[in-house]
C-alpha positions as CSV (number, residue, x, y, z in Angstrom):
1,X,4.2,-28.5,-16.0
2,X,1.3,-28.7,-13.5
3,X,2.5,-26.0,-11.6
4,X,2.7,-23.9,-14.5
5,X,-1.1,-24.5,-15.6
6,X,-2.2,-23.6,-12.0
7,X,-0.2,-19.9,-12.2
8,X,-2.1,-19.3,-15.6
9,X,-4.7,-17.3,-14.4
10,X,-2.7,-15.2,-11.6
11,X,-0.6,-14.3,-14.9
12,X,-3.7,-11.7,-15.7
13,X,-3.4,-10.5,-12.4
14,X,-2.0,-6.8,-12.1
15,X,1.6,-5.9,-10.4
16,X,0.3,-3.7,-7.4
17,X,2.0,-2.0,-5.0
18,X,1.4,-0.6,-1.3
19,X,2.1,3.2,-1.1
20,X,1.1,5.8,1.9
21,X,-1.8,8.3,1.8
22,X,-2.6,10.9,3.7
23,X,-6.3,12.4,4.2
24,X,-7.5,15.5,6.3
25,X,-10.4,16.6,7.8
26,X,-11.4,19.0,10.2
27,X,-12.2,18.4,13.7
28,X,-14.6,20.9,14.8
29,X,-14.6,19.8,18.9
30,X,-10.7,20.7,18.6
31,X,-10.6,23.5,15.9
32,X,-7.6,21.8,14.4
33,X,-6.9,20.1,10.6
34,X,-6.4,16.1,11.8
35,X,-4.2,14.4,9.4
36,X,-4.6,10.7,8.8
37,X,-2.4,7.5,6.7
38,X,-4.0,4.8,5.1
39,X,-2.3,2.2,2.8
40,X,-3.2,2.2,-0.9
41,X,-2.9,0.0,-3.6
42,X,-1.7,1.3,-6.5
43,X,-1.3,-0.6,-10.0
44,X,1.9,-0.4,-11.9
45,X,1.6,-3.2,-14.1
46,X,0.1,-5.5,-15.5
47,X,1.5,-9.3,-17.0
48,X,0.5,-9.7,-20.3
49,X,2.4,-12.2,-23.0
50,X,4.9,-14.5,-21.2
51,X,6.5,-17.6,-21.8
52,X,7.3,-20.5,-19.5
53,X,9.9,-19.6,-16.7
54,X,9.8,-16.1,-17.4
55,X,6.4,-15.8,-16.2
56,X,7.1,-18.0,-13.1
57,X,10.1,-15.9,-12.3
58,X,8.1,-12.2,-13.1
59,X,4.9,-13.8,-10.8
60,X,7.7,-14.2,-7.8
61,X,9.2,-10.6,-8.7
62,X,6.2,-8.9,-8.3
63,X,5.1,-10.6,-5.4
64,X,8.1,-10.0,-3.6
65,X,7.7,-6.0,-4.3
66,X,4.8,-6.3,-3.2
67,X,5.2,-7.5,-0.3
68,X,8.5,-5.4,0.5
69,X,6.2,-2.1,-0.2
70,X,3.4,-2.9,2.0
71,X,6.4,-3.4,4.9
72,X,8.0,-0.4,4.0
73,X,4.6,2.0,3.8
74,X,2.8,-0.1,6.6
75,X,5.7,1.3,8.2
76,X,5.9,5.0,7.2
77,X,1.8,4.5,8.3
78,X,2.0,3.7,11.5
79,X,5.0,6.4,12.7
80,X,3.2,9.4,10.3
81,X,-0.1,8.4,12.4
82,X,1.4,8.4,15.4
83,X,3.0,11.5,14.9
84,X,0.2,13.1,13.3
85,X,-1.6,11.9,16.8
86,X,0.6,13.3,18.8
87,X,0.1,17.0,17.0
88,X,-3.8,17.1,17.0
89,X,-3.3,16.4,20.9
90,X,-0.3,19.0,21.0
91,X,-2.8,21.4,18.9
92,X,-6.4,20.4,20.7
93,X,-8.1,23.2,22.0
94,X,-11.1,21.8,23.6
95,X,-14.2,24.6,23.5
């Protein structure tokens, strides 16, 4: 019952998620569009009315989605940057 009184205010807290984004910009030293990944947190949800276990068990649901997305896109961010690293230096023209 304790427990359950402690994870009352994390129930107002929103279900995020990690996804990928990618910005551009132009590099003017290399005349060439560099393209970079950052994580973002996106909200999908939010709890609302709950009752008892059911709230326990959505709090450990959405925690463990979030989690498994922020592997997932850290992931996809750190090969898409690499690769998008090794294509401005594949594409650099130095003036």
């Amino acid at each position: 019952m304790n427990r359950l009184i402690l994870l009352l205010p994390a129930l107002a807290l929103p279900a995020c998620i990690y996804m990928p984004r990618t910005t551009e910009r132009y590099d003017a030293s290399c005349q060439v569009v560099e393209r970079h990944m950052t994580l973002e947190a996106t909200q999908v949800a939010s709890f609302g009315a709950c009752r008892n276990e059911g709230c326990l068990a959505l709090l450990a649901a959405s925690g463990a989605v979030a989690a498994a997305s922020a592997v997932v896109s850290g992931s996809i961010v750190v090969a898409g940057n690499v690769v998008y690293w090794f294509e401005k230096q594949g594409q650099c023209a130095r003036v």
